[in-house]
C-alpha distance (Angstrom), angle and dihedral (degrees) to the residues before:
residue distance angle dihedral
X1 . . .
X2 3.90 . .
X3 3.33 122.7 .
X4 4.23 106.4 -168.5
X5 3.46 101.0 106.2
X6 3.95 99.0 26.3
X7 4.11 117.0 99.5
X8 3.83 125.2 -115.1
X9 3.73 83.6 -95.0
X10 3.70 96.0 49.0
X11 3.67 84.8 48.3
X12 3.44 93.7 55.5
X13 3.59 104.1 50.9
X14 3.35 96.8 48.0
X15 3.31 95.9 50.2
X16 3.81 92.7 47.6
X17 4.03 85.4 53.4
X18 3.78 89.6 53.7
X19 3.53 102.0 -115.7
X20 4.09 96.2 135.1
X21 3.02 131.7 84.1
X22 3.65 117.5 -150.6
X23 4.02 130.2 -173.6
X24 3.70 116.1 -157.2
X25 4.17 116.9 -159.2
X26 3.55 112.8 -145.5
X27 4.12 126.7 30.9
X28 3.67 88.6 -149.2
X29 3.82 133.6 130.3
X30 3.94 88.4 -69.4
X31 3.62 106.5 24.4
X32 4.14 104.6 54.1
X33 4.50 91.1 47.9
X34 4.04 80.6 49.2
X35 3.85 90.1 47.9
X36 3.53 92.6 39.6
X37 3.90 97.9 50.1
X38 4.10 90.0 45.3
X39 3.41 84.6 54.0
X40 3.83 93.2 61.2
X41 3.78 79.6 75.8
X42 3.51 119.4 23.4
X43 4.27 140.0 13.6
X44 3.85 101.8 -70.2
X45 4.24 118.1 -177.1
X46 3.87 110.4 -167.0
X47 3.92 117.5 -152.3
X48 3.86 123.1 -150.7
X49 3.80 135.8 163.3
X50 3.87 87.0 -144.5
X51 3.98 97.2 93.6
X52 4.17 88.1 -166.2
X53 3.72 88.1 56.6
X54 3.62 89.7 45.5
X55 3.76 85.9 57.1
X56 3.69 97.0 38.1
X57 3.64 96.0 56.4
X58 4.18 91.3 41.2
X59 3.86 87.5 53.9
X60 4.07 89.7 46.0
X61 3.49 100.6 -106.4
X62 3.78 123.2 134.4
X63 3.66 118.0 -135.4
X64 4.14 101.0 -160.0
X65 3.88 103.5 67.2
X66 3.30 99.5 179.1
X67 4.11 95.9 65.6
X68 3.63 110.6 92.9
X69 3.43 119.1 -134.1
X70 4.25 100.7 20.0
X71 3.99 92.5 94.9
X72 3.65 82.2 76.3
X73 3.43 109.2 35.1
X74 3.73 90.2 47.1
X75 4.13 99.0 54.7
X76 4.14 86.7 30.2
X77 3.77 86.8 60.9
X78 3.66 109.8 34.9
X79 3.99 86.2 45.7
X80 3.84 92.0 56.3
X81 3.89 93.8 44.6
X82 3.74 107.0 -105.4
X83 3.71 105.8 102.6
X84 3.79 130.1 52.5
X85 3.57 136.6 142.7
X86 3.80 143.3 -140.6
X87 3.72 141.0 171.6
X88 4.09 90.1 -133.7
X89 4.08 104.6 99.2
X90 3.33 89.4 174.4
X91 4.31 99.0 63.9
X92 3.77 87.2 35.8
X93 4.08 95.8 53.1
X94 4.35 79.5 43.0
X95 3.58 89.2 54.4
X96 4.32 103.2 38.7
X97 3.60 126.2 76.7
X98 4.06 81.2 -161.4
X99 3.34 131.0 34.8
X100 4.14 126.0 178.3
X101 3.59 127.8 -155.7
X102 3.47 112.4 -131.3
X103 4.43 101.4 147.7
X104 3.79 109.7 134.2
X105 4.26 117.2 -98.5
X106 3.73 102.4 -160.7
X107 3.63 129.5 -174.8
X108 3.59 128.9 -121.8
X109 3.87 124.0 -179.8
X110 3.31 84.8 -9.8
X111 3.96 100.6 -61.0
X112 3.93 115.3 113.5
X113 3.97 110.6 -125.6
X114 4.21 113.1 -131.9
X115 3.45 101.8 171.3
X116 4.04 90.6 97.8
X117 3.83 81.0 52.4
X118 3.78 102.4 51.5
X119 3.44 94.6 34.1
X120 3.90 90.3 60.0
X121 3.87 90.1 44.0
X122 3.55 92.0 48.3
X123 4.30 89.8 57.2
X124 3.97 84.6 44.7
X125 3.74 85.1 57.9
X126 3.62 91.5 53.1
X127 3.79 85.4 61.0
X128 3.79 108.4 31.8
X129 3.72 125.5 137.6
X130 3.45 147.6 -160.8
X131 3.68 102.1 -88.5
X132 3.99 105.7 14.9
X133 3.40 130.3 132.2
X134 4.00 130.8 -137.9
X135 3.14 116.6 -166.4
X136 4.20 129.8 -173.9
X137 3.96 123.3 -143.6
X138 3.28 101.0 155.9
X139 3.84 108.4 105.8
X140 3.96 111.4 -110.8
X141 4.19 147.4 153.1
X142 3.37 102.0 -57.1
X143 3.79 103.4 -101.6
X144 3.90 95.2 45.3
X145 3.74 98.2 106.5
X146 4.04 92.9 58.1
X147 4.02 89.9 44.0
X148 3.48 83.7 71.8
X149 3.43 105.7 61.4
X150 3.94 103.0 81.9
X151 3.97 81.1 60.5
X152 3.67 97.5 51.3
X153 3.80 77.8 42.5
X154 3.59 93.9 71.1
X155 3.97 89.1 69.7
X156 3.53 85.6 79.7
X157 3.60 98.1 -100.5
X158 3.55 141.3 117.2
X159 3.34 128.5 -129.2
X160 4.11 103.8 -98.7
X161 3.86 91.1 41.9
X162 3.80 87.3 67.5
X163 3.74 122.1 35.0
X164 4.21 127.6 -125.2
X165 3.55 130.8 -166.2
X166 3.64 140.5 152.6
X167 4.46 115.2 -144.3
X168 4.17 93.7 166.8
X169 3.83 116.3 -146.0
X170 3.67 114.4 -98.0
X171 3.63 92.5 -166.9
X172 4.09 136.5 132.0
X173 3.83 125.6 -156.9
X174 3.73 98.9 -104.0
X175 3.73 103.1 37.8
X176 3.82 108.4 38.0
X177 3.80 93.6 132.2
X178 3.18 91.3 46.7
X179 3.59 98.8 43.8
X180 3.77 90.4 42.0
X181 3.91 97.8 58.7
X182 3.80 107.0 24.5
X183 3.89 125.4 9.1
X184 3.59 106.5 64.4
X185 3.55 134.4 11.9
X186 3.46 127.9 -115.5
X187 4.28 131.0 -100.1
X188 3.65 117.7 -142.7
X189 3.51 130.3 175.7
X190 3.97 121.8 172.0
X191 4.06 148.1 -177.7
X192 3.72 98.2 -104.6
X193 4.34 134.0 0.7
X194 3.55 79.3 -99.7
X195 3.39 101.8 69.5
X196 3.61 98.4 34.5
X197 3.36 97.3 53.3
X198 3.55 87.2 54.2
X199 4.09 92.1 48.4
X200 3.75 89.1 51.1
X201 4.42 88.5 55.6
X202 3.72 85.5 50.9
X203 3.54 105.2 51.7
X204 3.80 94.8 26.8
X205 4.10 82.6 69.4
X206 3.97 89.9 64.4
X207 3.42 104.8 30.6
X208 3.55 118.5 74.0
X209 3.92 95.4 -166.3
X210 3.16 94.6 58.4
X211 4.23 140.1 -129.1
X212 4.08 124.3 -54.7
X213 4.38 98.8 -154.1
X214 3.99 105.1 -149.4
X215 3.38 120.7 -161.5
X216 4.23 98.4 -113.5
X217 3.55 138.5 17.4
X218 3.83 81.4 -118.1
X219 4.02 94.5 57.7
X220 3.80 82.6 50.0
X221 3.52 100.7 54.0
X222 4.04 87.5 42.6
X223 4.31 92.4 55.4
X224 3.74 82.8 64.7
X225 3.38 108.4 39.5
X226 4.12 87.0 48.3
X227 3.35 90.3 48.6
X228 3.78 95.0 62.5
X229 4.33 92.4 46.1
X230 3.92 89.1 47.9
X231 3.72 82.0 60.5
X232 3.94 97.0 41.9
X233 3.73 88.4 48.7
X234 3.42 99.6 51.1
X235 3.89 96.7 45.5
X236 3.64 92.3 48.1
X237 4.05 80.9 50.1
X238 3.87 85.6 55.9
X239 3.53 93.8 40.9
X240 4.06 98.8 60.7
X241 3.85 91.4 42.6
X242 3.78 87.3 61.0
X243 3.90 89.8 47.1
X244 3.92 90.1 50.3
X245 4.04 82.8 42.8
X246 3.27 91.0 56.6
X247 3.84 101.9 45.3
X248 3.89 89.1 49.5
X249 3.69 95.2 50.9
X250 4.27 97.2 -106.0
X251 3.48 132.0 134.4
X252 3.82 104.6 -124.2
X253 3.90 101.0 -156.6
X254 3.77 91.3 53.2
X255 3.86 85.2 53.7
X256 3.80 100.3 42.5
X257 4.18 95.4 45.6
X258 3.99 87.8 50.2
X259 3.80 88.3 47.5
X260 3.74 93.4 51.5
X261 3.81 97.4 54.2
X262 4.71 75.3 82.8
X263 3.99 96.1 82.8
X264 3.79 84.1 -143.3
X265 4.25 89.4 63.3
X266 3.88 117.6 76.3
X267 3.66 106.4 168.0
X268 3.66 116.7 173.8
X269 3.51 138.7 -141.7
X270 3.74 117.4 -79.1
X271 3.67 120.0 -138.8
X272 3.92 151.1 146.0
X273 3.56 94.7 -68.1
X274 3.86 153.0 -58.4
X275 3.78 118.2 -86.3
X276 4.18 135.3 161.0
X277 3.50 127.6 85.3
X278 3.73 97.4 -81.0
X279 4.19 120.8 51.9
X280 3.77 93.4 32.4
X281 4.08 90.9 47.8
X282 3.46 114.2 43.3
X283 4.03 97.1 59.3
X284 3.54 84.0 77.8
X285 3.57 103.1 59.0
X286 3.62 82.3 66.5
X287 3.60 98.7 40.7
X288 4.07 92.7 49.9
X289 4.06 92.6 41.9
X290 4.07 93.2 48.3
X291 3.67 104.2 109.0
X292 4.27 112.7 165.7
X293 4.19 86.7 3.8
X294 3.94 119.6 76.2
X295 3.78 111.2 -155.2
X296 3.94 99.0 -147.0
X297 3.52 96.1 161.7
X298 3.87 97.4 52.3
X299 3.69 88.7 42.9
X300 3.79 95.5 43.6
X301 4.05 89.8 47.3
X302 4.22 90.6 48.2
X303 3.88 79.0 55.8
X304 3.77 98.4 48.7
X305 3.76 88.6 50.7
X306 3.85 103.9 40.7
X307 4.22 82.5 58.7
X308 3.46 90.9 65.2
X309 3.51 110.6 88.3
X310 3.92 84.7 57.3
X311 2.97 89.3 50.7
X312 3.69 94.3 65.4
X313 3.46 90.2 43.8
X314 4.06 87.4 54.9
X315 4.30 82.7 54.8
X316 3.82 86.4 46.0
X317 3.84 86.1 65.7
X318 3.37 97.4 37.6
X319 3.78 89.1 56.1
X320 3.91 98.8 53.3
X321 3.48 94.3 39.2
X322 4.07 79.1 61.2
X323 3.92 88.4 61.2
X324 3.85 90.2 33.4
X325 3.97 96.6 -106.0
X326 3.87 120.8 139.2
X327 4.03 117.5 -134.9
X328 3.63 89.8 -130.7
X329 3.59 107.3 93.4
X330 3.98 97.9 -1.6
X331 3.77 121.0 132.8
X332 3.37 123.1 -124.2
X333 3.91 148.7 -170.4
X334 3.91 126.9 -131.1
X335 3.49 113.0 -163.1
X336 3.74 112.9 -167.7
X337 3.84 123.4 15.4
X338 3.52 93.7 -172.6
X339 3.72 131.6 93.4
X340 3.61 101.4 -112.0
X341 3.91 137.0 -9.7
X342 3.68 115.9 -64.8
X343 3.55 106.4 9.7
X344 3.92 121.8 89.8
X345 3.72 96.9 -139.9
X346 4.04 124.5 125.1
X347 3.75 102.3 -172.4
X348 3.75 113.5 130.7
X349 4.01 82.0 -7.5
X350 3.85 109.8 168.8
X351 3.17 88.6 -154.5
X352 3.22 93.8 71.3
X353 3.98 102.4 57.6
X354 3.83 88.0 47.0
X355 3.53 87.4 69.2
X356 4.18 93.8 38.9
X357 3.97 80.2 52.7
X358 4.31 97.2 42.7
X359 3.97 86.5 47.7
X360 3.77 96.0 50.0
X361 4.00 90.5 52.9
X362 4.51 86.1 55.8
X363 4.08 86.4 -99.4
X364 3.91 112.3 157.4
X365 3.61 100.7 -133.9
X366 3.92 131.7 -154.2
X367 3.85 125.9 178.7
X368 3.68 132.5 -177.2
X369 4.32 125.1 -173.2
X370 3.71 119.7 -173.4
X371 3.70 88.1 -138.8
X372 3.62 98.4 44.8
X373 3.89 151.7 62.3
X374 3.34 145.4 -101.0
X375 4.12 81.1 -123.7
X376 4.22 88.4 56.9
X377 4.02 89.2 52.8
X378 3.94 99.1 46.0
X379 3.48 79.8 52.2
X380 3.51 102.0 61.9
X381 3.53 90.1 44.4
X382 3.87 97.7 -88.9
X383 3.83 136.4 119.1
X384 3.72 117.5 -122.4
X385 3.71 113.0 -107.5
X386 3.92 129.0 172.5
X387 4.06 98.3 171.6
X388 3.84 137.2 49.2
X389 3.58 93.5 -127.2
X390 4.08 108.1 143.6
X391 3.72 93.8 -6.3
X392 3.71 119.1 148.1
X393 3.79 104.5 -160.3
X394 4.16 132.9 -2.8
X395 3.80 124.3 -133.8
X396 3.76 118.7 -163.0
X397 3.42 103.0 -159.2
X398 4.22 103.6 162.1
X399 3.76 125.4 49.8
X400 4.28 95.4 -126.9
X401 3.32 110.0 159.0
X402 3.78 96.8 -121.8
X403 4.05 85.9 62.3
X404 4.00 87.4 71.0
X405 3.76 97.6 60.8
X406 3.81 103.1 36.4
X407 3.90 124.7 148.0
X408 3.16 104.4 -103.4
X409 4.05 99.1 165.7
X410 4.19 72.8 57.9
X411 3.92 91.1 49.9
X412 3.88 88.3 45.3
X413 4.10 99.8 53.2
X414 3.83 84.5 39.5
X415 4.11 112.7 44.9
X416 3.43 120.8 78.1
X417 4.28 96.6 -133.8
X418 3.76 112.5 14.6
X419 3.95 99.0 -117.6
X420 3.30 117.9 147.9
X421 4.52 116.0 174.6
X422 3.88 105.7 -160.4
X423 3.74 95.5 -154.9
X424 3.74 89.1 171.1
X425 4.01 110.3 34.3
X426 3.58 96.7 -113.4
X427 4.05 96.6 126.5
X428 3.66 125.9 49.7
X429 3.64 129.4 -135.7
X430 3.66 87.9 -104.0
X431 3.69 86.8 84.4
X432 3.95 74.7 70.6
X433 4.33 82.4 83.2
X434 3.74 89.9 69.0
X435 3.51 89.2 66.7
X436 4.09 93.2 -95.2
X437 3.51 132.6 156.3
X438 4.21 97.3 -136.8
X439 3.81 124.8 -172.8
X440 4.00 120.7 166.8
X441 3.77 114.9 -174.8
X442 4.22 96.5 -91.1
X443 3.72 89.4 8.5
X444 3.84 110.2 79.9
């Protein structure tokens, strides 16, 4: 059923009655819990290049384990008819009045990578109608969205007899049903009033908080990117206050949770680094599209951060020289290789270039992630290790949960120096009772 024309209401209704049909690009960590939760209403086809997730989703199956909640949704909906999914975007664009963009645009050196994007929107061109709706989530330059309209142009259509709009996913791995449906609402921006009050029926019938209307699908793509460099910014602000902490003998996280009782003061956490394919990205696309501006202080605070991993390394040092051990040649434990507690995901990971940089300096290097294998840490250049026997010194580099409770009268009968790196606050220096050497980025 098409939607142009229809009001939020409309949209809604029909939607609720299952009279769309909606195509969703990219199975992914974001796209299959959208599909899936559009699906509790309405006929929802998912498209993927992956032909096992194809088949896993077909036969039921969910593909992102660590998502609560999309087990069910996944085998509720494809038993009862309204999800399926195929690797032909072509038949799926033929057969959707709206389709969403949700295929990943990863940086490398810097440079964001499209071609999954136009690739995708040159298949939905293939199958464009009067009267359908694209729509982009997937977080990109601003500007992106409209680039893609001479492609979608080659349909036949003009822009106005299809609809474009860009509502970017607000979503972290984890919590993407819940973020989807009730903890923040949803930015759209769109070609024409048309379409966007059409865009704000459609999401406004999963998301409980509701739709924020912005005045371009430019502004929309900018909320996003902005919000990912306010949080850059302001962790690389955290970050150097620890390291001037540090120098001057003050523990940081005392400081910064006194300061914070002002409502105007929101200091973050300081830690080994920022990873993922979000915070560490998006600075760039500002960066790269500045023209007669010069971001210094994005640039500047995408500097602060990247140092962080050495600096951990630098505290590594520190530490064994405590217990008079040299670096070179020491052994020493990893915990976490990915990004950030409870998701298995290594892009951007700093835990990752704290090992490059331990390895380069003759450092025999162990690692261990709950959600991992010993497969994961051999290949990141690691050996697979789940005890402290003969270790020198400990580096927490991930937030997991089971990091905050370990053993540490365990750790102490079993490590060879009692070293322990905090690269993510999760200890205190009361661990320093056990007869520890404890340093926490800020806290030392």
């Amino acid at each position: 059923m098409k939607l142009i024309g229809l009001n939020r209401e409309e949209v809604k209704r029909v939607l609720k009655e299952g009279k769309v049909s909606i195509a969703v690009y990219g199975l992914g960590r974001i796209g299959l819990p959208l599909a899936a939760i559009f699906a509790e209403h309405t006929k929802v086809v998912g498209v993927d290049v992956n032909e096992k997730i194809v088949k896993m989703v077909n036969k039921g199956e969910n593909h992102i384990k660590e998502e609560p909640e999309l087990d069910e949704l996944v085998r509720r909906n494809v038993e009862e008819g309204r999800l399926e999914a195929t690797n032909d975007g072509v038949e799926a664009a033929k057969k959707a009045d709206v389709m969403v963009i949700l295929v990943p645009t990863l940086a490398n050196d810097r440079e964001i990578k499209l071609e999954p994007v136009y690739d995708v929107t040159y298949k939905i061109s293939q199958g464009l109608k009067k009267g359908d709706i694209v729509i982009t989530e997937a977080t990109m330059p601003p500007g992106t969205t409209e680039s893609l309209i001479p492609i979608l142009e080659k349909s036949g259509l003009k822009l106005g007899e299809f609809g474009l709009a860009h509502a970017p996913e607000r979503v972290m791995s984890g919590t993407a049903i819940r973020d989807i449906t009730e903890k923040y609402p949803k930015i759209v921006g769109a070609s024409d009033k048309e379409t966007l009050e059409a865009v704000i029926g459609i999401y406004e019938a999963i998301n409980k908080k509701g739709v924020i209307p912005v005045s371009s699908i430019k502004t929309a793509e900018a909320v996003k990117v902005f919000e990912g460099i306010y949080r850059d910014v302001n962790i690389a602000l955290a970050n150097e206050l620890a390291l001037w902490c540090e120098e001057h003998g003050l523990n940081a996280l005392e400081i910064f949770k006194a300061a914070n009782t002002q409502p105007y003061c929101h200091l973050h956490m300081p830690g080994a680094g920022v990873g993922g394919h979000c915070i560490p990205v998006y600075p760039w696309f500002v960066i790269n599209l500045a023209k007669k501006t010069n971001p210094r202080l994005i640039r500047t605070a995408r500097e602060i951060n990247d140092a962080m991993p050495k600096h951990i390394v630098e505290l590594a040092i520190k530490g064994l020289n405590e217990v008079e051990k040299l670096l070179n040649g020491s052994r020493i434990l990893v915990l976490g290789l990915s990004f950030r507690g409870g998701v298995k995901e290594f892009i951007n990971s700093p835990a990752l270039e704290i090992i490059r940089e331990l390895k380069k300096r003759n450092v025999e290097v162990y690692a261990y992630d709950p959600l991992c294998s010993r497969g994961d840490a051999e290949k990141f250049g690691a050996k697979w290790k789940e005890d402290f026997k003969g270790i020198d010194a400990v580096i927490i580099a991930t937030d997991h949960e089971e990091f905050k409770s370990l053993n540490l009268e365990k750790m102490a009968r079993e490590m060879r120096c009692r070293v322990i790196i905090d690269g993510r606050n999760v200890l205190s220096k009361e661990v320093s009772k056990l007869g520890f050497v404890y340093l926490g980025v800020g806290n030392i």
